[in-house]
DRENNU-35604 format. One line per 2 residues: their letters; for each residue x negated, y, z of N, C-alpha, C, O, CB. Coordinates in pm, whole numbers, plus 32768, in hexadecimal, padded with zeros to 4 digits. Glycine has a CB too. Example, Ala and Ser with C-alpha at 12.3 -4.5 7.8 and 13.67 -1.06 7.14 Angstrom:
BEGIN
AS = 7AD9,7DC7,830C,7B32,7E3E,830C,7AD8,7EB6,830C,7A70,7EB4,834E,7B95,7E41,8389 | 7AFB,7F1F,82C4,7AA9,7F96,82CA,7AF6,8003,8313,7AC3,8072,8324,7A80,7FC4,823C
***
This chain:
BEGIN
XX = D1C8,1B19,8157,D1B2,1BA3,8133,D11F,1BB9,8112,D0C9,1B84,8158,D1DF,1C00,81A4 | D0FE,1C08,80A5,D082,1C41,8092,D03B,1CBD,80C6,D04C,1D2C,8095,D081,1C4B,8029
XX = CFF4,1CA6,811F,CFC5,1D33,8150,CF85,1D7D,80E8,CF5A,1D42,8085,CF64,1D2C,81C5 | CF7A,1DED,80F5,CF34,1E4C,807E,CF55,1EE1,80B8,CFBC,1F02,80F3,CF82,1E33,7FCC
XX = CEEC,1F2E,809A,CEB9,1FEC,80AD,CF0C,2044,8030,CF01,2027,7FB9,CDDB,200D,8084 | CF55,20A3,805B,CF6B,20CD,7FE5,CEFF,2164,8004,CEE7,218A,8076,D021,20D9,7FBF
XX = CED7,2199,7FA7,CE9B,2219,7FB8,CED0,226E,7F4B,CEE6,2245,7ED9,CE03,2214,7FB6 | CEEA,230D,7F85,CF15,237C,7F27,CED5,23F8,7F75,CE9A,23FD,7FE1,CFC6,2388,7F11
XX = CEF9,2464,7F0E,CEB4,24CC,7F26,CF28,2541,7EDA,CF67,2547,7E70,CE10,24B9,7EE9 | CF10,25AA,7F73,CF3C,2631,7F55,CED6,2687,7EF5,CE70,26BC,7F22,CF4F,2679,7FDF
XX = CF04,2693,7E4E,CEC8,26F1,7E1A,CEF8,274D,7DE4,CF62,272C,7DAE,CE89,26D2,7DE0 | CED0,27F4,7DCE,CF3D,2858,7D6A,CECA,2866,7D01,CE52,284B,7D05,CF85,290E,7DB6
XX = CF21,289D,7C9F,CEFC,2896,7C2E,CF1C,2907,7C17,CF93,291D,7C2E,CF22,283A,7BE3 | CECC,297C,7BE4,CF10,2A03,7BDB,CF5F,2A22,7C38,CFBF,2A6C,7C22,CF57,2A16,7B72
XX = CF47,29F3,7CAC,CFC7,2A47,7D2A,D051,2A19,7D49,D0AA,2A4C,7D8E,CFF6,2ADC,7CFB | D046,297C,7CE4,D0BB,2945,7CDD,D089,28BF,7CF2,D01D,289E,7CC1,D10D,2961,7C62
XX = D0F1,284A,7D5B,D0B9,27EF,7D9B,D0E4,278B,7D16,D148,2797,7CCF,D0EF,27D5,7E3F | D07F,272F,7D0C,D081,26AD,7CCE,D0DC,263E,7D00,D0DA,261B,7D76,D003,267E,7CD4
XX = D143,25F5,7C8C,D16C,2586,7CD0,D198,2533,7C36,D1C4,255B,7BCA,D1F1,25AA,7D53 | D17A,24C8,7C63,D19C,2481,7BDB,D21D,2415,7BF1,D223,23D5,7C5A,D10C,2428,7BA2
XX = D294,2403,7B76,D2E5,23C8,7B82,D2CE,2347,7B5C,D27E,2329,7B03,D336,23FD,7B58 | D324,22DF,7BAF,D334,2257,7B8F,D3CC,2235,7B46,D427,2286,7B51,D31F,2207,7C19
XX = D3D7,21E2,7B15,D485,2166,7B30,D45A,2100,7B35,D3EB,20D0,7B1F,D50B,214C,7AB6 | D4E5,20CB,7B64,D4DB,205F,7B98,D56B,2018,7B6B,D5D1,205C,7B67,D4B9,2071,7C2C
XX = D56C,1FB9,7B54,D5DD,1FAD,7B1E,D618,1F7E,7B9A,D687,1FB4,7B95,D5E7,1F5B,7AA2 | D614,1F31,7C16,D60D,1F30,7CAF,D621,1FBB,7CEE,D679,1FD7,7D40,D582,1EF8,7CDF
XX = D5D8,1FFF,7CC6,D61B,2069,7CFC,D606,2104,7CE1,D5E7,215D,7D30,D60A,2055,7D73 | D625,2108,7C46,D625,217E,7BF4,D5D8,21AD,7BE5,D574,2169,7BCC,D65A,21CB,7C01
XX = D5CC,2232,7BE7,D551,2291,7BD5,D536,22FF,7C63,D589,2344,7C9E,D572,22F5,7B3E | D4B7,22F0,7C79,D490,232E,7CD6,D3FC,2373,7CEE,D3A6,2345,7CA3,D4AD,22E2,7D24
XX = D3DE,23BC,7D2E,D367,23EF,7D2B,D2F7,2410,7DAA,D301,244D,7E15,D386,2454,7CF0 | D29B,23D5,7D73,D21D,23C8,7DEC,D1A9,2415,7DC1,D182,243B,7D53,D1E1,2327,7E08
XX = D177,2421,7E4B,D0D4,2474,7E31,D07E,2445,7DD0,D081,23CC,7DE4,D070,246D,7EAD | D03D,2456,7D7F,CFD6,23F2,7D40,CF91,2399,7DA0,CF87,23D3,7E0D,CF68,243C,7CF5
XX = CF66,2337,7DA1,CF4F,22CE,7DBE,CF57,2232,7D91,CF78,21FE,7D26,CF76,22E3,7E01 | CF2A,21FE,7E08,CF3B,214D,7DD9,CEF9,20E9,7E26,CF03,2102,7E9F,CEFD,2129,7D48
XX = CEB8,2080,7E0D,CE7D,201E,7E56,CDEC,202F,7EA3,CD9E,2061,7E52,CE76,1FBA,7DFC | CDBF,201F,7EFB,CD3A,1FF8,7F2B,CCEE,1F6F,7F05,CCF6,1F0C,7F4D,CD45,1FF9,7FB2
XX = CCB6,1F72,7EAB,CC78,1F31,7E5B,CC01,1ED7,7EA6,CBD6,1F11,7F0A,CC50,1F8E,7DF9 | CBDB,1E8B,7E97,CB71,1E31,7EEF,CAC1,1E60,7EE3,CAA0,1E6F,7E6D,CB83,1D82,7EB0
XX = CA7D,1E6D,7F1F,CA05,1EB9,7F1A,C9F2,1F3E,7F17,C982,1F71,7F17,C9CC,1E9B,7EC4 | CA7A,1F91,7F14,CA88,200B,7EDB,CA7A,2062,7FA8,CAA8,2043,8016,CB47,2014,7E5D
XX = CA1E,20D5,7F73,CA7B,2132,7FEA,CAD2,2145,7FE9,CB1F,210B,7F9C,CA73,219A,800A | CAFD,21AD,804A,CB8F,21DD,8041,CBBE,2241,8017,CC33,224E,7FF5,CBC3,21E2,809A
XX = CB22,22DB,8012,CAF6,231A,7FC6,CAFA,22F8,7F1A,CB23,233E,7EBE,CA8D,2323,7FFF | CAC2,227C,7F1A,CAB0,2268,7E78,CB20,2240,7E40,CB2F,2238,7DC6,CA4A,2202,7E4C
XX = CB87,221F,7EA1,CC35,21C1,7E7B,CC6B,2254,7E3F,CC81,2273,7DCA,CCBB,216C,7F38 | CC7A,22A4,7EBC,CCC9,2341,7E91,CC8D,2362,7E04,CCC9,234E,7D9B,CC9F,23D9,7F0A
XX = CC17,2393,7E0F,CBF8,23B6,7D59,CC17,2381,7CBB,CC38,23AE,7C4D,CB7D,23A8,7D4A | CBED,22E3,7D0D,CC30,229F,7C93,CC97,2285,7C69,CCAD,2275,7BF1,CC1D,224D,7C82
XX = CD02,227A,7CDA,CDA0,2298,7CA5,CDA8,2310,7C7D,CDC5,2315,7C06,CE14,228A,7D0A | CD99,2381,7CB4,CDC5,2404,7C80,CD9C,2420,7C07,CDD9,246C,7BBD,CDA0,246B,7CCA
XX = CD15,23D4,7BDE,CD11,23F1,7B51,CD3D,2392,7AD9,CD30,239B,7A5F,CC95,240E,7B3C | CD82,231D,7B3E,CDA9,22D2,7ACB,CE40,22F4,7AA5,CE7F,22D4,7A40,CD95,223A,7AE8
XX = CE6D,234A,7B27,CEFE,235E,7B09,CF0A,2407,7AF6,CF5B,243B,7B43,CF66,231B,7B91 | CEE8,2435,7AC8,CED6,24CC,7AC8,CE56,2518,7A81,CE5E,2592,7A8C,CED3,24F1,7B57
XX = CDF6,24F1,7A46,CD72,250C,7A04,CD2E,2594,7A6C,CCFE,25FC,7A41,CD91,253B,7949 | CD36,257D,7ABE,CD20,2603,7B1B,CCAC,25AF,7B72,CCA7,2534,7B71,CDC4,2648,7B86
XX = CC63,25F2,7BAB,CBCD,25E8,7BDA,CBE5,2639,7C6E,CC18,26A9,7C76,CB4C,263F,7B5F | CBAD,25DC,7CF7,CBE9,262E,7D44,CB7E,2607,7DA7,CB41,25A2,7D84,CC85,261E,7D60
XX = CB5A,2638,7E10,CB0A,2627,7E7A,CB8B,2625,7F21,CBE8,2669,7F4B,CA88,26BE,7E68 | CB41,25AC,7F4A,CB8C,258F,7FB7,CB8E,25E4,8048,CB25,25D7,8087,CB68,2513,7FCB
XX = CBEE,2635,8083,CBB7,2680,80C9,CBF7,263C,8142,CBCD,25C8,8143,CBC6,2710,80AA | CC40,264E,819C,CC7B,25E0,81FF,CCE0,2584,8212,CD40,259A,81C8,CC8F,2605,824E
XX = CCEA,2535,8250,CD76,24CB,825D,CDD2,252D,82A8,CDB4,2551,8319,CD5F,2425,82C5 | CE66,2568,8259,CE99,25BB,8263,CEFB,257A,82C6,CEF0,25A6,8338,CEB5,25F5,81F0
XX = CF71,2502,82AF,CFA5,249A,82D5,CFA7,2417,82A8,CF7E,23E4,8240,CFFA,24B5,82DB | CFE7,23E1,831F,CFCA,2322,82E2,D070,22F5,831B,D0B2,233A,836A,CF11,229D,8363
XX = D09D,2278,82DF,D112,225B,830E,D11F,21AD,82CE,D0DD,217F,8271,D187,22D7,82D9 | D182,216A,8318,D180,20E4,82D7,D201,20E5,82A4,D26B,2122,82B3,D160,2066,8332
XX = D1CA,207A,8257,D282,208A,81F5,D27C,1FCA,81C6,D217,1F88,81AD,D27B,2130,810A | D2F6,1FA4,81C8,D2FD,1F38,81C2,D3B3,1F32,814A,D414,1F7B,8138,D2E9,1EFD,8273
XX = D381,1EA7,8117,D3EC,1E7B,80B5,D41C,1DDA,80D9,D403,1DA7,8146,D3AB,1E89,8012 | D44E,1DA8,808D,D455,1D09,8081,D3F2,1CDE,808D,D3DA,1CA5,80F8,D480,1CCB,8018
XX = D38E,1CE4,8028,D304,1CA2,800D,D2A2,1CC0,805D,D250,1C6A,807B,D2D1,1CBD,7F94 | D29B,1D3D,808B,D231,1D70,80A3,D210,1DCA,8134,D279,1DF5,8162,D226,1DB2,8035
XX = D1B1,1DE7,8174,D1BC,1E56,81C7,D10B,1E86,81AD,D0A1,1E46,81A7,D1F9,1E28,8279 | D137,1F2E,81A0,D0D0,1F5C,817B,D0BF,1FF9,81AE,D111,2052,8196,D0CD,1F43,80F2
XX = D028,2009,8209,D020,2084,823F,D000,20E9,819C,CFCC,20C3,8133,CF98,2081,82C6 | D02B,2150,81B8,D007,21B2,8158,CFAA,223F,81B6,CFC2,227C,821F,D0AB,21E6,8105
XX = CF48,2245,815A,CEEB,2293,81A5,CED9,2327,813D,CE81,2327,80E7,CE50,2230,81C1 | CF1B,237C,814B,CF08,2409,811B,CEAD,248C,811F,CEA7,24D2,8183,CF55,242B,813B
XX = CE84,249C,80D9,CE1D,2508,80CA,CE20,255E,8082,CE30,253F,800C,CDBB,24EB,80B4 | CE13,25E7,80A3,CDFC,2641,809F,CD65,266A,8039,CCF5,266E,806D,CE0B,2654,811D
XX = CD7C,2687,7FA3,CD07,2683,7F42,CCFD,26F0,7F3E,CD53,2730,7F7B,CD07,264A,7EC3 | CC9E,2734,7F00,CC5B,27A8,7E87,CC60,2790,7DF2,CC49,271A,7DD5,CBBB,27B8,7E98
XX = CC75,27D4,7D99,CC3A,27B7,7D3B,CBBB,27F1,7D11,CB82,2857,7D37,CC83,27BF,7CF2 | CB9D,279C,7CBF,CB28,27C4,7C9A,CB2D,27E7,7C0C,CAE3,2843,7BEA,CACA,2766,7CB8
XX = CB80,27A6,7BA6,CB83,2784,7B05,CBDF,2736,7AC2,CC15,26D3,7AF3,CB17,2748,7ADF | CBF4,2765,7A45,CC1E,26ED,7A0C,CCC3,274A,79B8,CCD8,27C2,79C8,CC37,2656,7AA2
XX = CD0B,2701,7977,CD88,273F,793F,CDC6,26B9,793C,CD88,2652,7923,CD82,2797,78A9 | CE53,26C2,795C,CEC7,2690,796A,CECE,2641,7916,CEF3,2671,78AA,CF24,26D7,796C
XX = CEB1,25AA,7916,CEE9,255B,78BF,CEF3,24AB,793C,CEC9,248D,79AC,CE72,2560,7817 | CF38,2471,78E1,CF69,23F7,7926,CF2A,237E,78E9,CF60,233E,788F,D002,23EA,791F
XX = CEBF,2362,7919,CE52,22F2,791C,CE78,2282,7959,CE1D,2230,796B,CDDA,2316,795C | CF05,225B,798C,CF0D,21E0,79C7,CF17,2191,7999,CF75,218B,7948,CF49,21CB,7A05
XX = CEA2,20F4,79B0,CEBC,2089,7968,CEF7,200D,79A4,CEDD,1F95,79A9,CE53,206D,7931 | CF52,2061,79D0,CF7D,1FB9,7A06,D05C,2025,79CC,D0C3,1FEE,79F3,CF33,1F74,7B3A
XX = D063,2096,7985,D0D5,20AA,7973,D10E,20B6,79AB,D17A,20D3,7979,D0FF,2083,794B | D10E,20B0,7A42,D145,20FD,7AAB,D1AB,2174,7AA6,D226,216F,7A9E,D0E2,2129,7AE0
XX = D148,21F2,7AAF,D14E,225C,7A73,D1AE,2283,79F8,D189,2250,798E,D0DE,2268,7A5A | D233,22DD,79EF,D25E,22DD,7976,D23A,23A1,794F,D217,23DB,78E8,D312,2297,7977
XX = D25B,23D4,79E5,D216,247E,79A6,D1E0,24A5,7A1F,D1E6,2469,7A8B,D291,250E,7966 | D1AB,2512,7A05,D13B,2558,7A5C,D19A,25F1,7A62,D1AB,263A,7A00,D07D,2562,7A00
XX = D1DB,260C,7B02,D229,2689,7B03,D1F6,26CB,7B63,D1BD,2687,7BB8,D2B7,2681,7B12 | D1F8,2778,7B7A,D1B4,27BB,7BB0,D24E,27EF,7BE9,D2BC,27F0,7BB3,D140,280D,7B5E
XX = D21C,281C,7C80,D2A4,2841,7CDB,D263,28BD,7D02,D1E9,28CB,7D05,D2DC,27D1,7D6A | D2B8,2919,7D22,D294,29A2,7D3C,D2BC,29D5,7E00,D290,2A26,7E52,D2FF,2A03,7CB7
XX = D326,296A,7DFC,D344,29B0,7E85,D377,2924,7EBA,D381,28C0,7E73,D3BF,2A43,7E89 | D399,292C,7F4D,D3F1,28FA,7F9C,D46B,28D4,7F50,D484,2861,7F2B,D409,2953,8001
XX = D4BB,2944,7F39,D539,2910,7F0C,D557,28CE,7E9A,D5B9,2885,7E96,D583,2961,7F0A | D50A,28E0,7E34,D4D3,2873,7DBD,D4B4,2803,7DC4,D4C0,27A6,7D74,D472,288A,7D86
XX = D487,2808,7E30,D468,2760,7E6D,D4C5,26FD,7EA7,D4C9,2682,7EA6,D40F,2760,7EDB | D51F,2771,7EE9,D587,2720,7F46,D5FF,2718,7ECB,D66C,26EA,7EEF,D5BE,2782,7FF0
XX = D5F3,2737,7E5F,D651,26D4,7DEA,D653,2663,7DB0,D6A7,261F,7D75,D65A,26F7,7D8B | D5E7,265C,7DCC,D596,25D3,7D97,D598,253E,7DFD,D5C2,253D,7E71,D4E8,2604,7D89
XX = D56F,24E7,7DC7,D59C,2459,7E07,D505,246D,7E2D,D4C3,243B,7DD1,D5E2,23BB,7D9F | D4CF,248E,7E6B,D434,2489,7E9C,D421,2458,7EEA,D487,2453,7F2E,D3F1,24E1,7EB9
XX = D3AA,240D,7F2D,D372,23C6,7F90,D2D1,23C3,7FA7,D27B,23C0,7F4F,D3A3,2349,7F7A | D2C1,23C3,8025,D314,23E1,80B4,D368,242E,80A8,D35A,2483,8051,D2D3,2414,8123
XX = D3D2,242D,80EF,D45A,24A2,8102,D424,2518,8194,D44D,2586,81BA,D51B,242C,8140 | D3B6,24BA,81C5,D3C1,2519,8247,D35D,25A0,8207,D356,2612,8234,D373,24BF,82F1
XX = D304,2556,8171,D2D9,25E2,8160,D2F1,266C,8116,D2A8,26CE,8102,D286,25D2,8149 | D370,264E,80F7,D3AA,2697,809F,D3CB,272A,8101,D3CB,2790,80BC,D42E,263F,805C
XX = D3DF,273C,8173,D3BB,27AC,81DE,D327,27BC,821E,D31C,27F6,828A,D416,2794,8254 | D2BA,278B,81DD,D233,27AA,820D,D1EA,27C8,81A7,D195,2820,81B7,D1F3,2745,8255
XX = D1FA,2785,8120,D170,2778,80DE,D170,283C,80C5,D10F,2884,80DE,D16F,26F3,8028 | D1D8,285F,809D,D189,2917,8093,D192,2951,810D,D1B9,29C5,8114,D1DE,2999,8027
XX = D178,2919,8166,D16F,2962,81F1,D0EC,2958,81E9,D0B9,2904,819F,D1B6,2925,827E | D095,29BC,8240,CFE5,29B3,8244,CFD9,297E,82C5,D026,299C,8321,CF82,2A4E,8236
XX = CF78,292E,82D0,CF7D,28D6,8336,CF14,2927,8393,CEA1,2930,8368,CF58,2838,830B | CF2E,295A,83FB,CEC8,297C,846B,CE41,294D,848B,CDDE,2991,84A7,CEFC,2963,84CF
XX = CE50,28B3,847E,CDB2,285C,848C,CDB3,280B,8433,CDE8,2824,83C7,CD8C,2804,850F | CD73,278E,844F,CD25,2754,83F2,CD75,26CA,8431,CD6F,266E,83E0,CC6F,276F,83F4
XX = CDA5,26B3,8487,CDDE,2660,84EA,CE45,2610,8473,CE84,264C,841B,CE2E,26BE,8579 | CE45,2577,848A,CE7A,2501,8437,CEFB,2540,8495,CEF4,256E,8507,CE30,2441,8441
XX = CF8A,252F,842C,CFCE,2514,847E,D058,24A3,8433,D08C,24A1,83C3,CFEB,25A1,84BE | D070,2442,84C7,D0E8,2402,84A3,D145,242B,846B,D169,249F,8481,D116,23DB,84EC
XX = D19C,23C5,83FE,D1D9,23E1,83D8,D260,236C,83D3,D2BB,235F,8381,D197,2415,8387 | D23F,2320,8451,D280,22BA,8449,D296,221A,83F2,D253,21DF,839C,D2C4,22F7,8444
XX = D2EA,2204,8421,D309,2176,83E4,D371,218A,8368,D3A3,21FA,8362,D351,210C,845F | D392,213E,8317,D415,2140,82D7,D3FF,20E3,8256,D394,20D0,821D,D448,21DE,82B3
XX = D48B,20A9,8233,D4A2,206D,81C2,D494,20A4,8152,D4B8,2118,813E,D502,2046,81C2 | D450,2046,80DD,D47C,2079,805F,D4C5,2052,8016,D4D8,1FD9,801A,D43C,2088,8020
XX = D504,2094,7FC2,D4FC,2132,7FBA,D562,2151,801F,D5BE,2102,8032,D51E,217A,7F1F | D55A,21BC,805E,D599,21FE,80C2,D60D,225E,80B1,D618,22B9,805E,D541,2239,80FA
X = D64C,2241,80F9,D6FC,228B,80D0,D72E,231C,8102,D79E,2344,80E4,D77E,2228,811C
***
């Protein structure tokens, strides 16, 4: 197995949360926070920015580690560390070069979300909840993609 960081970030965009879709031909189409790899020499600060703007053209300042959780596959097991951004700039376009990324969709509510094949599943009842503190919180273990 290869160890590896995944990093993403909670951002809205006009009042509407960011999430960009994948497929997979393994296992269809689904949708995650912007994010991606922790890169070698990189902060973890500088990881969040640079995915978000490679997958979303949006400019964002890191404000706290919102939740973290590990997630594991065949190949792989990998903590995912979540944060909670600002924006700062930028307009909606899809800069990813590695093709990842096929669109960039804006969700308005809870229940918009919970139609969708999204992941984490546990945050599909938190991310528009306002969080009281600043406090990381678990989010558990689980397989991907999760059922």
């Amino acid at each position: 197995m290869k160890p590896n960081v995944r990093i993403t970030a909670i951002v809205f965009f006009e009042g509407k949360l960011v999430i960009v879709k994948h497929e997979n031909k393994k296992f269809g189409d689904y949708y995650l926070l912007p994010g991606g790899g922790w890169e070698h020499g990189e902060s973890i600060e500088e990881c969040v920015i640079r995915e978000v703007k490679e997958e979303t053209g949006l400019n964002v300042k890191v404000d706290y580690l919102a939740y973290y959780k590990s997630v594991y596959t065949d190949d792989d097991d990998t903590p995912d560390l979540i944060f909670k951004c600002n924006l700062v700039s930028g307009k909606l376009e899809n800069l990813d070069p590695d093709g990842k990324v096929k669109s960039i969709e804006l969700i308005s509510s809870e229940e918009e979300l919970k139609k969708l094949n999204f992941h984490p599943k546990q945050l599909k009842e938190k991310i528009f909840q306002k969080k009281d503190n600043k406090k990381a919180e678990s989010l558990g273990k689980a397989r991907f993609p999760e059922n």
